[in-house]
N, CA, C and O atoms as CSV, one atom per row, in Angstrom:
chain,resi,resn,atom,element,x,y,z
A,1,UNK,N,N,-0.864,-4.829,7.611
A,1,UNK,CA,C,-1.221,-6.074,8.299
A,1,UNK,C,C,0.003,-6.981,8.340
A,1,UNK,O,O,0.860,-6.961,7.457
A,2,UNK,N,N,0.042,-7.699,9.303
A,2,UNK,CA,C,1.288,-8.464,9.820
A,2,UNK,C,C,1.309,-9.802,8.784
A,2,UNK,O,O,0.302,-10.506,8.704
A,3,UNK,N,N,2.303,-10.052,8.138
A,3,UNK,CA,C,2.084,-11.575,7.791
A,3,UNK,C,C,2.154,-11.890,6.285
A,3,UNK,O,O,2.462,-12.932,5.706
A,4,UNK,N,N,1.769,-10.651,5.808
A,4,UNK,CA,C,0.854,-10.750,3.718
A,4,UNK,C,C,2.249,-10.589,3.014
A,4,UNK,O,O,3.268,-10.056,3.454
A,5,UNK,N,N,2.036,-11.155,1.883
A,5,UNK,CA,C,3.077,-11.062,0.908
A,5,UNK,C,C,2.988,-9.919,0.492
A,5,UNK,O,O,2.103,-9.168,0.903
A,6,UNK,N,N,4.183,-9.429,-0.704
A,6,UNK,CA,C,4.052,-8.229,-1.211
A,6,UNK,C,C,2.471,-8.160,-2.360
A,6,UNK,O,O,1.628,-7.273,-2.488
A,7,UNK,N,N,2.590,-9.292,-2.915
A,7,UNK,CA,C,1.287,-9.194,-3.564
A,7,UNK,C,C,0.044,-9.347,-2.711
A,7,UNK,O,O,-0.892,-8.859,-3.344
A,8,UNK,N,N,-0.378,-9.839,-1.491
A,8,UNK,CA,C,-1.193,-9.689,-0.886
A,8,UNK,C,C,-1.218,-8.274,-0.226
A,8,UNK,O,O,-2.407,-8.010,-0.048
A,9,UNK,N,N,-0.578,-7.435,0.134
A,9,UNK,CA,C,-0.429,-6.349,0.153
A,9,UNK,C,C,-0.752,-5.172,-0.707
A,9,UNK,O,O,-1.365,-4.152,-0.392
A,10,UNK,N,N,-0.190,-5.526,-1.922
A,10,UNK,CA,C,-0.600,-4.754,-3.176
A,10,UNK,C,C,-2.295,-5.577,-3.302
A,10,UNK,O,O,-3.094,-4.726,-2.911
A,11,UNK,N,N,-2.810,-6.451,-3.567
A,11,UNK,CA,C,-4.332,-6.692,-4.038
A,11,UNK,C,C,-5.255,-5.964,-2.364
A,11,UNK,O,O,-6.377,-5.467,-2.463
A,12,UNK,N,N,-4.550,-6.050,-1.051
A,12,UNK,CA,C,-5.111,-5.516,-0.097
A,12,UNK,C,C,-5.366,-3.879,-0.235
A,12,UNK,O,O,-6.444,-3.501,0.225
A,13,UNK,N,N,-4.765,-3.169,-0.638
A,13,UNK,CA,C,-4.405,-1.540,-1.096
A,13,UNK,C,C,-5.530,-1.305,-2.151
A,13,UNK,O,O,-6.620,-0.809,-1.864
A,14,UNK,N,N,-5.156,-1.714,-3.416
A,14,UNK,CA,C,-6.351,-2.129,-4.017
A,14,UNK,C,C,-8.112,-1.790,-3.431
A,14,UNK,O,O,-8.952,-0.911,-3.621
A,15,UNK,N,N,-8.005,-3.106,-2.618
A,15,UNK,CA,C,-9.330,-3.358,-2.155
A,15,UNK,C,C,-9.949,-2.267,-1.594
A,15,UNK,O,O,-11.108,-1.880,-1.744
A,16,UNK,N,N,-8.653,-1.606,-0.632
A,16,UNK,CA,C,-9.132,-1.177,0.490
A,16,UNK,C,C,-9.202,0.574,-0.274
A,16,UNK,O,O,-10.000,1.388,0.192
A,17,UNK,N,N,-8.326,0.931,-1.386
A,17,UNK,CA,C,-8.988,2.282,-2.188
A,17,UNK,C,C,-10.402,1.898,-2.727
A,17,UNK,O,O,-11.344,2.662,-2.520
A,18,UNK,N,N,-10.582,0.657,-3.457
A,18,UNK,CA,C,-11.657,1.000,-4.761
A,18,UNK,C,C,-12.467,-0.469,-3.832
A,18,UNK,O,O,-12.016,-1.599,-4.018
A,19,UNK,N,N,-13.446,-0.278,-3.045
A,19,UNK,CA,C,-13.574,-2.041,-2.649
A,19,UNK,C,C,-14.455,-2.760,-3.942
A,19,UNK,O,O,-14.628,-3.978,-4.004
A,20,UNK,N,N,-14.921,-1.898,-4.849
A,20,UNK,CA,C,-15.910,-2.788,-6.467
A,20,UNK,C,C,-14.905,-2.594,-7.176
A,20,UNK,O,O,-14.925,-1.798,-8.115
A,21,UNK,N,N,-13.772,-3.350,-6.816
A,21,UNK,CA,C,-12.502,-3.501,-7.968
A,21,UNK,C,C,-13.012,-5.095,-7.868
A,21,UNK,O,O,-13.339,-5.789,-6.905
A,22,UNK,N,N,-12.911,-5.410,-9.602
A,22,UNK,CA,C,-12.808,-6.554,-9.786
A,22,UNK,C,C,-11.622,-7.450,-9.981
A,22,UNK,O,O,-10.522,-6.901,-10.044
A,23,UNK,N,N,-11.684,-8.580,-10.072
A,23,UNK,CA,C,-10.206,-9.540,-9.802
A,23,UNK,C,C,-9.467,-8.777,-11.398
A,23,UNK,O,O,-8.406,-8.154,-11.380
A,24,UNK,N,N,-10.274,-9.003,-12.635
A,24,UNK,CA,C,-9.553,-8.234,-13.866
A,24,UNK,C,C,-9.118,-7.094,-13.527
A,24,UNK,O,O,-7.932,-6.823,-13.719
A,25,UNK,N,N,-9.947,-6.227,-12.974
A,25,UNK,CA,C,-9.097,-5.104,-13.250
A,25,UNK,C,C,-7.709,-5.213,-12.426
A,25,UNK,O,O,-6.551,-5.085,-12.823
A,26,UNK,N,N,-8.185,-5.472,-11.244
A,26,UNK,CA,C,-6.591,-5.700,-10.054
A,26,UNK,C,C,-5.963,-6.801,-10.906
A,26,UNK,O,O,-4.770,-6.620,-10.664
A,27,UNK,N,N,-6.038,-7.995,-11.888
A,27,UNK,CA,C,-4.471,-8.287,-12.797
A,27,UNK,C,C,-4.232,-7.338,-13.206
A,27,UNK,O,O,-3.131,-6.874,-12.907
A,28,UNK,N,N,-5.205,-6.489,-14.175
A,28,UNK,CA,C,-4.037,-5.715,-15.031
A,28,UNK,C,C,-3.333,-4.851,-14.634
A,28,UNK,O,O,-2.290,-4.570,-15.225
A,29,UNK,N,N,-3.740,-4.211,-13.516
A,29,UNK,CA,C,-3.142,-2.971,-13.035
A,29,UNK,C,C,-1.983,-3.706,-11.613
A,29,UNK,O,O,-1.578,-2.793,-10.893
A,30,UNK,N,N,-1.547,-4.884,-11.250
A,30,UNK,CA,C,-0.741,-5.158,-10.856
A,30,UNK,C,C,0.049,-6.150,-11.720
A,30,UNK,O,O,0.794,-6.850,-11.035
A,31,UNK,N,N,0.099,-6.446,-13.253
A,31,UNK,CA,C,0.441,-7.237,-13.588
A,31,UNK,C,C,0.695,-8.458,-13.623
A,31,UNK,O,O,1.677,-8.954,-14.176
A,32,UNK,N,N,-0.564,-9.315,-12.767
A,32,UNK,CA,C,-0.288,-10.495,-12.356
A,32,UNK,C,C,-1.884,-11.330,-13.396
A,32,UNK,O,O,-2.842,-10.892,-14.033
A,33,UNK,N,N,-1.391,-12.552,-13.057
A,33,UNK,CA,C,-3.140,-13.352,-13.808
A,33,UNK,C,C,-4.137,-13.299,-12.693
A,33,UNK,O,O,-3.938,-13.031,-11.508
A,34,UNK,N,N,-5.143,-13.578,-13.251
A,34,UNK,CA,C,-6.222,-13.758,-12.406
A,34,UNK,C,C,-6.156,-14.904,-11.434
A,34,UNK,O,O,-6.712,-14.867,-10.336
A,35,UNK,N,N,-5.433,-15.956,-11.894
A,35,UNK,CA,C,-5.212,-17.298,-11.342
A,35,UNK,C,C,-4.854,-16.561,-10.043
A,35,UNK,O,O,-5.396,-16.697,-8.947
A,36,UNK,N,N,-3.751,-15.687,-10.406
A,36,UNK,CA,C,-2.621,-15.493,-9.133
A,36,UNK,C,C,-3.070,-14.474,-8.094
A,36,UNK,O,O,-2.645,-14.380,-6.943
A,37,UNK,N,N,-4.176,-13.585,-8.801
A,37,UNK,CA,C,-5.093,-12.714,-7.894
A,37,UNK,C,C,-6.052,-13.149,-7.314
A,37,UNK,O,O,-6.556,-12.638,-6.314
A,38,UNK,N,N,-6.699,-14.904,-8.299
A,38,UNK,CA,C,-7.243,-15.401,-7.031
A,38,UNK,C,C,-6.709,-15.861,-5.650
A,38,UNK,O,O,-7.197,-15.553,-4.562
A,39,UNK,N,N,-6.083,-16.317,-5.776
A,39,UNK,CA,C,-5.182,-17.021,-5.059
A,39,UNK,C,C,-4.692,-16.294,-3.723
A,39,UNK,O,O,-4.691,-16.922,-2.664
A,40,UNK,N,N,-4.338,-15.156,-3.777
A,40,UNK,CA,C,-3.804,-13.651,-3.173
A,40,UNK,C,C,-5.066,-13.741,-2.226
A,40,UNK,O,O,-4.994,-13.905,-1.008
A,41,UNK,N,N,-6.517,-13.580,-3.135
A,41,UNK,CA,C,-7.773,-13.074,-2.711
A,41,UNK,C,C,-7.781,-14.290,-1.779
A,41,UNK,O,O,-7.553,-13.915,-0.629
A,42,UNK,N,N,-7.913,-15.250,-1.842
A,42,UNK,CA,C,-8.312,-16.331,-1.110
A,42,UNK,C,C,-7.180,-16.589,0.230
A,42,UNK,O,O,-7.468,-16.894,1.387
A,43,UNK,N,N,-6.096,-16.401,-0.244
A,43,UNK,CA,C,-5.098,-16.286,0.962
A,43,UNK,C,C,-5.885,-15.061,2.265
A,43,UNK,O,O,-6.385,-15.450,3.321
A,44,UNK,N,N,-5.807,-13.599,1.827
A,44,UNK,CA,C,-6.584,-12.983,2.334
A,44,UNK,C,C,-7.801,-12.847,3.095
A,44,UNK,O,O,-8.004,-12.163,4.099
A,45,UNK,N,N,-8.701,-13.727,2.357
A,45,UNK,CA,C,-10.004,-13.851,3.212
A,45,UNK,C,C,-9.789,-15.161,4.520
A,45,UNK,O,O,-10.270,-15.186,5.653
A,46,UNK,N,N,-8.965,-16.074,3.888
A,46,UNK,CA,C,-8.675,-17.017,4.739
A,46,UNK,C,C,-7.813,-16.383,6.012
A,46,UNK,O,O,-7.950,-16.987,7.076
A,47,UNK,N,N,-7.050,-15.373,6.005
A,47,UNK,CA,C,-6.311,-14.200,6.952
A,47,UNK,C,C,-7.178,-13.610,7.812
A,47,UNK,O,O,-6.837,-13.124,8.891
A,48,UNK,N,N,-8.908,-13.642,7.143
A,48,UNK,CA,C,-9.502,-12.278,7.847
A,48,UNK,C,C,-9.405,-11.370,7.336
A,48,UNK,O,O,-10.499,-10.807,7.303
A,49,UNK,N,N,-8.312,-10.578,6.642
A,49,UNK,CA,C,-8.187,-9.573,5.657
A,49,UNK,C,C,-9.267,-8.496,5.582
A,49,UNK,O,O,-9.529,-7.451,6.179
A,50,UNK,N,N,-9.979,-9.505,4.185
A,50,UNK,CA,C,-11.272,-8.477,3.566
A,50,UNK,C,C,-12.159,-9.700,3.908
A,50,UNK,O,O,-11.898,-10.807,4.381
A,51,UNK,N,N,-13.258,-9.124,3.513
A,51,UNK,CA,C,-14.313,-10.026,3.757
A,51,UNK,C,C,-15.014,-9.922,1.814
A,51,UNK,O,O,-14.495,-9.297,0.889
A,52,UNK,N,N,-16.338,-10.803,1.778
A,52,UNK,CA,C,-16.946,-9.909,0.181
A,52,UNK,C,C,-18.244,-10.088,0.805
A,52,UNK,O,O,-18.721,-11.037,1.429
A,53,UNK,N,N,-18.979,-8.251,0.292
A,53,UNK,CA,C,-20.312,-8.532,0.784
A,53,UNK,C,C,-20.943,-8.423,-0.546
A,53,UNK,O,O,-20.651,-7.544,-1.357
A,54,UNK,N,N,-22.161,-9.711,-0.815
A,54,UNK,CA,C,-23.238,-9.454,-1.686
A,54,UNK,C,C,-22.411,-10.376,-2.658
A,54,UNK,O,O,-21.397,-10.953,-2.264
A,55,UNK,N,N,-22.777,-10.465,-3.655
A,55,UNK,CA,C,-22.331,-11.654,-4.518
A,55,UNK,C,C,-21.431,-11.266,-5.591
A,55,UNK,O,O,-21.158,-10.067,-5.521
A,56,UNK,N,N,-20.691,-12.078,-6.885
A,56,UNK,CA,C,-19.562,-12.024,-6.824
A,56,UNK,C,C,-19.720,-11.182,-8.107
A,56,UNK,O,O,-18.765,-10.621,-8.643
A,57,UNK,N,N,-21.056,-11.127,-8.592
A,57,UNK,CA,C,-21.101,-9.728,-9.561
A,57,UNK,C,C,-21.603,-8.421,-9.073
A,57,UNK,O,O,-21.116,-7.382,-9.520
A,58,UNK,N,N,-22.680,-8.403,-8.058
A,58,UNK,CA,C,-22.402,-7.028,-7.610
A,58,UNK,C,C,-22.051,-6.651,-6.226
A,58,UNK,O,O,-22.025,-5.567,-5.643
A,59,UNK,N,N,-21.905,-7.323,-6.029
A,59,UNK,CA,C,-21.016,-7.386,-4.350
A,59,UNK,C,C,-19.738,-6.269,-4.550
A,59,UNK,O,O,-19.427,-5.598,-5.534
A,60,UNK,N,N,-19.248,-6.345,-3.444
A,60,UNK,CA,C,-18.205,-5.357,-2.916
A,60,UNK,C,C,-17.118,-5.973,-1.892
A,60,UNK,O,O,-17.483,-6.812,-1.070
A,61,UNK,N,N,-15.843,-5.563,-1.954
A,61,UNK,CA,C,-14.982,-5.667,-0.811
A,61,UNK,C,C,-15.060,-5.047,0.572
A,61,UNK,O,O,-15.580,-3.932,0.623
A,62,UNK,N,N,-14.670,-5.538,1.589
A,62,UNK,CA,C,-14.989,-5.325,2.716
A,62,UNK,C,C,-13.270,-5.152,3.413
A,62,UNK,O,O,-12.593,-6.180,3.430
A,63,UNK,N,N,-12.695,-3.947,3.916
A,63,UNK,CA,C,-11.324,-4.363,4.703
A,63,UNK,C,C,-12.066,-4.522,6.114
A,63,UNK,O,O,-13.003,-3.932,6.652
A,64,UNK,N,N,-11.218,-5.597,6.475
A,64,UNK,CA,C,-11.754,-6.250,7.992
A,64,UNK,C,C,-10.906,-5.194,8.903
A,64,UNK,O,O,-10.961,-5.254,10.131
């Protein structure tokens, strides 16, 4: 996708292998905080990106 940082890129890859990856697991396995994976996440949806379907415990990622 045109535009994403390298970390929006890496949490997009992520999404788009495992979409019931949670924000913890995507810090640890990209080495970043959650703060900063929210942040990524929210950049993203605000992009169009991913979308989230169902709620924020058993919901799922969506690549747009």
């Amino acid at each position: 996708i045109e535009g994403l940082s390298a970390l929006e890129e890496s949490v997009f890859s992520l999404i788009r292998d495992n979409p019931g990856i949670s924000k913890l697991e995507m810090s640890s396995r990209l080495g970043k905080s959650e703060k900063t994976i929210q942040r990524a996440i929210a950049s993203l949806l605000s992009k169009r990106a991913i979308n989230r379907i169902g709620s924020n415990k058993t919901g799922y990622w969506e690549v747009a």
